[in-house]
N, C-alpha and C positions, 0 to 999 in steps of 0.2 A: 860808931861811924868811923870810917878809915876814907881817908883822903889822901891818895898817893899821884903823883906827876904830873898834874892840872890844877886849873883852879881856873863871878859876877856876880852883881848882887841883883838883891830878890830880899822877897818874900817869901816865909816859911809857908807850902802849900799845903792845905788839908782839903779835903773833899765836900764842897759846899752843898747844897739845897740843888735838886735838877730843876733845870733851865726849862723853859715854854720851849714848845716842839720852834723848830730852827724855819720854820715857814709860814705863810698864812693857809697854804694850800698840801693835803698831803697827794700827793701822786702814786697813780698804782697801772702796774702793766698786767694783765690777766688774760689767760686761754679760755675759750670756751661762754658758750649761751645755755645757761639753766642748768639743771642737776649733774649733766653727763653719764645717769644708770643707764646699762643697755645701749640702745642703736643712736647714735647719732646722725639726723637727717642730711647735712652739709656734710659728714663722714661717707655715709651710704651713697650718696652721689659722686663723692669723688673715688669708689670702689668701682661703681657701677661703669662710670664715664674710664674710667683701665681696664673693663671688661671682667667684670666680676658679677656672677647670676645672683639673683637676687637670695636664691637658695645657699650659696655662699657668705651671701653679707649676714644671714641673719643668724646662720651657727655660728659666724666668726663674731657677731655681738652677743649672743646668748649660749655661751657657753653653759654646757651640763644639761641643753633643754637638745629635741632634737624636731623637725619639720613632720610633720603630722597629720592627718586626717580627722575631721569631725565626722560623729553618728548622724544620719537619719536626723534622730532626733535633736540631737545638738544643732544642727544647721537647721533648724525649723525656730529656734528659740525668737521667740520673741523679746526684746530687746524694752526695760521701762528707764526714760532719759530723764530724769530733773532737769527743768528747765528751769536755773537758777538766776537768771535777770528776772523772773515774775514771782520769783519767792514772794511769799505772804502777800502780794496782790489778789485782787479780783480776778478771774480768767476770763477773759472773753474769745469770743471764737468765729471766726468768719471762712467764706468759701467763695470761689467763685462759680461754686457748683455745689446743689443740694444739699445736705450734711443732717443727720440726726444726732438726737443726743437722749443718753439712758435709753434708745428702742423707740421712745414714747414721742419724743417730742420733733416734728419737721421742720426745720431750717430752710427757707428759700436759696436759692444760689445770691450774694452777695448781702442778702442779711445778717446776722450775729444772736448769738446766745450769749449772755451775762450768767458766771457761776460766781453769788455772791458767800465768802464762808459766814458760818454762823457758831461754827464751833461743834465739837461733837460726833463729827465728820459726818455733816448736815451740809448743805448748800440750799442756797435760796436761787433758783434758775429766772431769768428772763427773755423775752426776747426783742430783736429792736431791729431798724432799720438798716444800721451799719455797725461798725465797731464804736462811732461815737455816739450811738441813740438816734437823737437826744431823748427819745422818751424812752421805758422799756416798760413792755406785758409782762407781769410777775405770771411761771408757767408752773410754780410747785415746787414743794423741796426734796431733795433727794441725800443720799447717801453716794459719795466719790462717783459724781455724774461726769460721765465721758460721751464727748462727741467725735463721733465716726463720719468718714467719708461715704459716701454713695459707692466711691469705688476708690481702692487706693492705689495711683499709679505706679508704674513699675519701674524699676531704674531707667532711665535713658527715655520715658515719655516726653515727646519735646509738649505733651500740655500739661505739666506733670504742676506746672503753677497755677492752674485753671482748676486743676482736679482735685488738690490738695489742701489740707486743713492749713487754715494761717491763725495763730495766735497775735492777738491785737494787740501792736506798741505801738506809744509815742512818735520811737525814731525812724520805723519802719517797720510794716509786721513780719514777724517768722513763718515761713513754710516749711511745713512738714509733712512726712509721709506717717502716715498710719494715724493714730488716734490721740487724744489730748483729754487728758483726767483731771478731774481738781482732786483732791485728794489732801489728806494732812501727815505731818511727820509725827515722832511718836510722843513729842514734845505738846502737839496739839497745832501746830504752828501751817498756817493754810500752804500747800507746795502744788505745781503744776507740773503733768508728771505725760512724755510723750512716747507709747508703745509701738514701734514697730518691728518688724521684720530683719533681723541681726546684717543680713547682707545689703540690705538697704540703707542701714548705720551703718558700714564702714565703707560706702560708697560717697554716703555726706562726709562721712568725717577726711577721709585719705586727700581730699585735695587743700582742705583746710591747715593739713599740716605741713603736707610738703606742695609746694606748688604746682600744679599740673603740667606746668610748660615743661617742667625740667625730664616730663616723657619724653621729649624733642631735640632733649639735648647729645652730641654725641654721633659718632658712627653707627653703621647700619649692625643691629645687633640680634639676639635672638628674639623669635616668636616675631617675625619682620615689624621688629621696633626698633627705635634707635637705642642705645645703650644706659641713657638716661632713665628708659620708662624701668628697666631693671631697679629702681632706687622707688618707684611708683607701688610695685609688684613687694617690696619688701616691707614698706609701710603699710599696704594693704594687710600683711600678714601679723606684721607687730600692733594693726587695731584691733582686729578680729582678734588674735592671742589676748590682749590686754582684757576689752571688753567683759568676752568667755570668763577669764578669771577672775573680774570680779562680780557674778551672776550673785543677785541678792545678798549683796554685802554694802550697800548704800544707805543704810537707816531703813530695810525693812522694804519699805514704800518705793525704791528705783531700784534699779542695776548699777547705773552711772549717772553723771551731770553731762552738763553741757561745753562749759568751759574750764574748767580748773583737771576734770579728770581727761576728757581727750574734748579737741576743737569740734566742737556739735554746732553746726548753723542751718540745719535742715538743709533745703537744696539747694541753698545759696553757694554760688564754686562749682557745682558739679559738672564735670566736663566726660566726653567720649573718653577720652583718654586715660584719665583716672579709673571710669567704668569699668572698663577693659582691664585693668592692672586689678581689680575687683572680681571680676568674672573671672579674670587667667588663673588665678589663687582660690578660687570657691571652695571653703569649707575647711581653709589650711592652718595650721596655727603650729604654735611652736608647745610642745608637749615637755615636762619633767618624765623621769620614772615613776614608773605605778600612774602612768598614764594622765597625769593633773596639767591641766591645761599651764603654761608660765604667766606673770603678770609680766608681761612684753616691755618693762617703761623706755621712753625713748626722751630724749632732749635733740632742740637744734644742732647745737655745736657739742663736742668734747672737748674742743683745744687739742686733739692729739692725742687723748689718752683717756678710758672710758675711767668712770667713779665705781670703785667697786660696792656691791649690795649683795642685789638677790643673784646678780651676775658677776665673775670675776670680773678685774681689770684687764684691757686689752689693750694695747697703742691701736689708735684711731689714724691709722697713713692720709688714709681717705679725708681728712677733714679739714687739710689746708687748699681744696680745691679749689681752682680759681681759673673759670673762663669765662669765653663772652657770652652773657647773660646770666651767668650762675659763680660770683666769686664769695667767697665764706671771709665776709669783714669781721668775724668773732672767733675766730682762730685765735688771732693776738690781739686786744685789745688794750688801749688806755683813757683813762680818765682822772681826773681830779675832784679831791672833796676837800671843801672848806674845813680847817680846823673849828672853826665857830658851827659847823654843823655837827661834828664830831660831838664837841662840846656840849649839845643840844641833844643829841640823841641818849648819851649816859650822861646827865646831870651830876651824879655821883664824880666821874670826876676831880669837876672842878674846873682846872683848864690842863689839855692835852701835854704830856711831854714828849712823847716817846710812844713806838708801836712793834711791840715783840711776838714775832710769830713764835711757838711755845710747841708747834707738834702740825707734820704733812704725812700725807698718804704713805710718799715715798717712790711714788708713781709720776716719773715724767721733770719736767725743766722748776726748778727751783725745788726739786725734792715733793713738788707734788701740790696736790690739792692741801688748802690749809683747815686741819681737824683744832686747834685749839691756840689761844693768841692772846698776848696782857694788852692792854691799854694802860698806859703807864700816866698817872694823874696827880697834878699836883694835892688832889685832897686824899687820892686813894687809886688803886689800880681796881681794874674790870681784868675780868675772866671770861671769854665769847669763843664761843663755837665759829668758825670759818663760816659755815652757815646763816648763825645768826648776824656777824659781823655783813656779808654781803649782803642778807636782806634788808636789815637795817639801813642800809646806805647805797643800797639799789646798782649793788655791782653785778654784772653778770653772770658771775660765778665764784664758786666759793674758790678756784686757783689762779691767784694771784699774788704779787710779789707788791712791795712798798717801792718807789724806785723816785723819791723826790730828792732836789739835790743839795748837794752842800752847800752853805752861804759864805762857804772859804774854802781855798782848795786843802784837798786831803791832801796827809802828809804820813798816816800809815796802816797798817791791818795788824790784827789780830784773832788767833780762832779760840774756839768754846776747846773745852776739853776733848771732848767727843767729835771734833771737827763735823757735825753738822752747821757749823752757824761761824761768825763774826761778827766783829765791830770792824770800824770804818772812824778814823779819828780826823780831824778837820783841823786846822790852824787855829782856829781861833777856838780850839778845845769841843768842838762840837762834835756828838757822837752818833752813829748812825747804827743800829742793830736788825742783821739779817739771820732766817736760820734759825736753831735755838738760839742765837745768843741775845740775851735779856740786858734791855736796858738799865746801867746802875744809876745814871747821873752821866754829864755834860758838864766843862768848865765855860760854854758858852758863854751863861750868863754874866761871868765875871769881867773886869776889865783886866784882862790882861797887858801887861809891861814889856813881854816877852811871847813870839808865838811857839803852841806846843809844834814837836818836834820828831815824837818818839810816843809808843805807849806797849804793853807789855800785858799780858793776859794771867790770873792767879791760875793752879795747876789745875783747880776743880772748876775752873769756867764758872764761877760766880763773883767774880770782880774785875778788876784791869788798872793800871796805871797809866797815866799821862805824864810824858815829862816835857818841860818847855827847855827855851834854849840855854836861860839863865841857868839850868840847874833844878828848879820850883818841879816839885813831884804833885801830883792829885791822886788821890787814890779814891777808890768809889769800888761799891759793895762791900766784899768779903777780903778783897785785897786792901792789905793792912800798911799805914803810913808806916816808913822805918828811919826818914830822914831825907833830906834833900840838900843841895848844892845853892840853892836859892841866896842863902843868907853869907855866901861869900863872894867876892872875885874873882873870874874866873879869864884865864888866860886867852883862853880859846870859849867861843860858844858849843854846849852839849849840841850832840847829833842824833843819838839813841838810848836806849837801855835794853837790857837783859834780865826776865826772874831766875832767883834760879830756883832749883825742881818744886820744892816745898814750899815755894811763898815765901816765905818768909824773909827773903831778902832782896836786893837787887843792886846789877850796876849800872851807872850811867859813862857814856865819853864823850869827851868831845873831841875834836875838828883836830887836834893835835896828839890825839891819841891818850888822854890823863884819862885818867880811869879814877872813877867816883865808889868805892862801894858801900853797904849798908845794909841792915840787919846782918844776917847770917852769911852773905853775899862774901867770901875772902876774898883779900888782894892776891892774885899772882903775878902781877907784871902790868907795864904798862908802856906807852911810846912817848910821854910826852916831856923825855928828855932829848932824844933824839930828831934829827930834823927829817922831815920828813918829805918823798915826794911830790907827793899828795895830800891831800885832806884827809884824814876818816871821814866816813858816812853811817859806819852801823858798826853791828857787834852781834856778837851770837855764846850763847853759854853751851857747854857740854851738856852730855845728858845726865849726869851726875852732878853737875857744877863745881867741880873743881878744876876748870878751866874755862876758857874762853877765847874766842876769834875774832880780830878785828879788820877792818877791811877800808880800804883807802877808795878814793873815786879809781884811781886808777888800776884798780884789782888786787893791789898788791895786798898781801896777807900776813896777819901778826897772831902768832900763837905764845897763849901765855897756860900754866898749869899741865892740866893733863890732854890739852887740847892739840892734835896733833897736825901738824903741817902738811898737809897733802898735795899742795899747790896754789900756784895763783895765776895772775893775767898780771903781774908785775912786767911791766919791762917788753912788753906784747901791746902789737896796733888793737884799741877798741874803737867803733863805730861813734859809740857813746860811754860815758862816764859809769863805773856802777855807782848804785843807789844804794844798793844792802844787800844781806845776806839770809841764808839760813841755816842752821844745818839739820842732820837727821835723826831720828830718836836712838837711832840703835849707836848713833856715834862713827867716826872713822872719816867723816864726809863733809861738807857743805857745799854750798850751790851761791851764784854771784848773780843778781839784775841787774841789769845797764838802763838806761833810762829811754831803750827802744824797746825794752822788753828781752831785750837778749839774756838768754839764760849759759853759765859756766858753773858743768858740774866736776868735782872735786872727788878723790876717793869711794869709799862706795854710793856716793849720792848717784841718783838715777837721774835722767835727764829724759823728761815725757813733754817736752814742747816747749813754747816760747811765743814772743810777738814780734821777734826779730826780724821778720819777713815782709812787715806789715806795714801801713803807716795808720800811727793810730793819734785822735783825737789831743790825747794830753801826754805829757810824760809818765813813766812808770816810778812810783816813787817809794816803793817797797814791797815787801811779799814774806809769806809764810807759810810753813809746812804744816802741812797734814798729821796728826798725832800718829802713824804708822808711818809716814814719810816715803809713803807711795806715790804721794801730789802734791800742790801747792800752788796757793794764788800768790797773783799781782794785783798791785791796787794800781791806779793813774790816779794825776794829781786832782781828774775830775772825777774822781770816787768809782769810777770803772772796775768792775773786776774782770782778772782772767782766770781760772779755772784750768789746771792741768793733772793727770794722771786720775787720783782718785776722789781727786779735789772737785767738790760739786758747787754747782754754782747758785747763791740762795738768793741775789739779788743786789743791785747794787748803787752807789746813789750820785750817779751819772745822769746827766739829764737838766 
């Protein structure tokens, strides 16, 4: 250790046990409602409503497929729906118009048949008074007995509820067009299974997804509709596409379901308007090469940015639309989840520390939808899919950011090696990880004497340092203790540190310029025999480390070693005081914050923006470049980031 032209006491610091996550609540901001593959509904509307055909919206979400025409025969296809709320029940079956079932048996208008299974793919048939009995005529046992209409109405029948088969619930019964089977899966397990007419199913389904009004919405646009119904005309096409593709591929026994694979509520919704955007499209569908119909999927929302699959990514413009009677509240969304919930969902665990997203798309604000994330525990870490993590906890989508706040104000940043990610360090040692960067440990939990001050990131982004004001260093992960200032007097309180290239050392200074160093860290020079104008506030190492930059509130600049003087704001009016520094990997440069965000760059450092213009929230209270030193964030003392040049922004814990 070398202690040269400073000098508090303290406590030798080593890196304790991580702390319980710093809240009861974790907070999370997120884009998007549901999967985001393909077309998004609240996207397609806000294309449409700019005047975009609907012909348009749905190459520009199904990339590599192209708008199509069905055969003869494919537009003839009859359509078999699982109707999955009557799984493994009894079927029963009413009309308010005549009805047979298996050829054999007549149904009065407003009476019912009872399809009881027996197993075997047998049925026990009855018949009865209504859907509730009470008594029933046993009529003979059949094999997958289907009850048919007298006549089945045609889209747009306005007695299309008089005419049509109703399957008997509870909460209300379902009408439907065409026919209703009992039937079983291959399992044995009894299913009820509704056949109709493909165009008559996307006539049910189209208004169940996207609301019918939203035909209405909008200027006066093509096919004398308003601009809106174009978003009607493109859903109509991505059900018919979907459907199409998946023709007996449902267990054998259906095509599709009712709820889970597209919104099927028989005629319940069905409006002129929707019909119309049904008819205008007849027989269209979105085709691949070698003629294969697409599996069309859609979700409500993107957030702005489609999930790539069986379709590329696309930025979704359309999806933050917002007018009167149609605004997209799932664009950007937030909510909160109990840490006790968290805890509850992986037991494993233990109790929560820490939440490290680990791997994004790459697609869009925070680097993307999230593909893979630790859960950091004090018995053990989880490994979850973005996926699973949002289903499990009923988030809307798998892109979102963590964004709960610090329970002291921040005091600095740090990036991952690969500048995807940071920390975010808190006064009272509490650490915040966004991006790849993984959480190692928090001095949180401790009681500290002294608040941290400074912290320092190892070269391979798998550790970091804290150092408080005393001098006391923490180290956690991969970054290795090498000594600290803690256990002496110290003339001045520390302000920062520096690593340098290889980990393996570091320096710290304080307020008067003494220079601390340790491990491998050499002294070159230091200010704290000299009186000074100003305070220091930061430091910065070469990119070699054999030198180093020190920096006063008032801009002025101290070069020690190989670190070269290129300038300062010494002796120059600032708005605001600086906070810290950085400099650039390639050397020759550094760059000054003030604590409005004002940015002063030096030698070849580049100068890609600032929050000098602004008036922002909290103070800026340091920043750090980008491992190519193209960008670099600013923190605020309320865990704010900003985000400049190539510097992306992962999240941050403001709020």
């Amino acid at each position: 250790m070398t202690v040269l032209g400073g000098s508090a006491a303290g406590v030798l610091a080593v890196a304790p046990s991580a702390s319980a996550y710093p809240s009861p609540t974790v907070s999370f901001t997120g884009h998007g409602y549901g999967h985001g593959h393909g077309m998004g509904q609240w996207g397609a509307l806000g294309y449409a409503l700019a005047g975009t055909s609907y012909q348009s919206i749905v190459s520009h979400y199904y990339g590599g497929s192209a708008l199509s025409g069905l055969t003869g025969a494919q537009e003839a296809t009859n359509l078999r729906v699982d109707l999955t709320e009557n799984d493994g029940n009894t079927v029963i079956v009413t009309s308010g118009s005549p009805f047979s079932v298996v050829g054999a048996i007549s149904v009065p208008a407003h009476q019912a048949v009872l399809m009881f299974p027996i197993g075997g793919g047998r049925w026990n048939l009855s018949t009865g008074a209504g859907c509730a009995g009470p008594t029933w005529t046993p009529r003979g046992t059949y094999s997958n007995p289907t009850a048919t209409p007298q006549s089945n109405p045609p889209t747009g029948d306005p007695n299309a509820a008089t005419k049509a088969l109703q399957l008997c619930q509870g909460g209300g019964n379902l009408t439907v067009r065409g026919t209703i089977e009992g039937t079983y899966n291959s399992l044995g397990a009894a299913r009820t299974v509704n056949t109709l007419p493909l165009e008559q199913y996307v006539s049910a389904v189209v208004p169940n997804e996207s609301p019918a009004g939203w035909g209405a919405l909008g200027g006066a646009g093509p096919q004398a509709q308003p601009w809106g119904f174009q978003e009607l005309e493109a859903q109509a096409v991505a059900v018919r596409s979907y459907a199409m593709a998946g023709l007996g591929s449902y267990g054998g026994y259906a095509d599709t379901c009712d709820l889970v694979c597209q919104t099927y509520r028989g005629i319940r919704n069905e409006s002129a308007i929707s019909d119309l955007a049904v008819s205008d499209t007849s027989a269209e569908v979105m085709e691949l090469p070698g003629g294969v119909v697409a599996a069309t999927q859609y979700s409500a929302s993107t957030g702005g940015y489609t999930n790539p699959g069986g379709f590329p990514a696309v930025p979704d413009t359309g999806d933050s639309v917002c007018v009167p009677g149609a605004c997209n509240a799932n664009h950007t969304w937030t909510t909160s989840i109990t840490v006790a919930t968290i805890d509850a969902t992986w037991p494993q665990l233990g109790t929560l520390q820490a939440i490290t997203v680990t791997g994004r798309n790459g697609d869009g604000d925070w680097g993307g939808r999230v593909t893979a994330m630790t859960l950091v525990g004090s018995n053990q870490n989880v490994s979850v899919t973005g996926d699973s993590f949002a289903g499990a906890l009923g988030l809307k989508s798998n892109w979102f950011t963590v964004t709960s706040s610090l329970t002291s104000p921040a005091v600095a940043m740090a990036p991952t090696a690969d500048g995807k990610g940071y920390w975010v360090a808190g006064s009272n040692g509490g650490i915040f990880s966004f991006g790849d960067a993984a959480f190692h440990g928090a001095a949180d939990n401790l009681v500290l004497r002294h608040a941290v001050v400074g912290m320092a990131s190892a070269s391979d982004g798998k550790g970091y340092w804290l150092v408080a004001s005393d001098g006391g260093v923490f180290a956690y992960g991969d970054a290795a203790f090498h000594g600290s200032a803690g256990n002496i007097v110290l003339n001045k309180p520390v302000v920062g540190m520096a690593a340098t290239p290889d980990s393996k050392g570091y320096w710290l200074v304080a307020s008067d310029g003494g220079i601390f160093a340790y491990g491998d860290a050499a002294f070159h020079g230091s200010a704290g025999s000299i009186v000074l104008n100003r305070p220091m506030v930061g430091m910065a190492a070469t990119p070699d480390g054999k030198g180093y930059w020190l920096v006063a509130s008032d801009g002025g600049i101290f070069a020690y070693g190989d670190a070269r003087f290129s300038g300062s704001m010494g002796g120059r009016p600032l708005n605001q005081p600086i906070v810290g520094m950085t400099t650039v990997p390639q050397g020759g440069g550094y760059r000054l914050v003030a604590a409005d965000g004002g940015i002063f760059s030096f030698g070849n450092a580049v100068f890609y923006g600032s929050t000098g213009s602004i008036v922002l929230a909290k103070p800026i209270v340091g920043m750090s470049s980008t491992s190519v030193g193209h960008g670099y964030w600013m923190v605020a003392s309320d865990g704010g980031i900003f985000a400049f040049g190539d510097a992306h922004f992962y999240g941050s814990a403001a709020g």
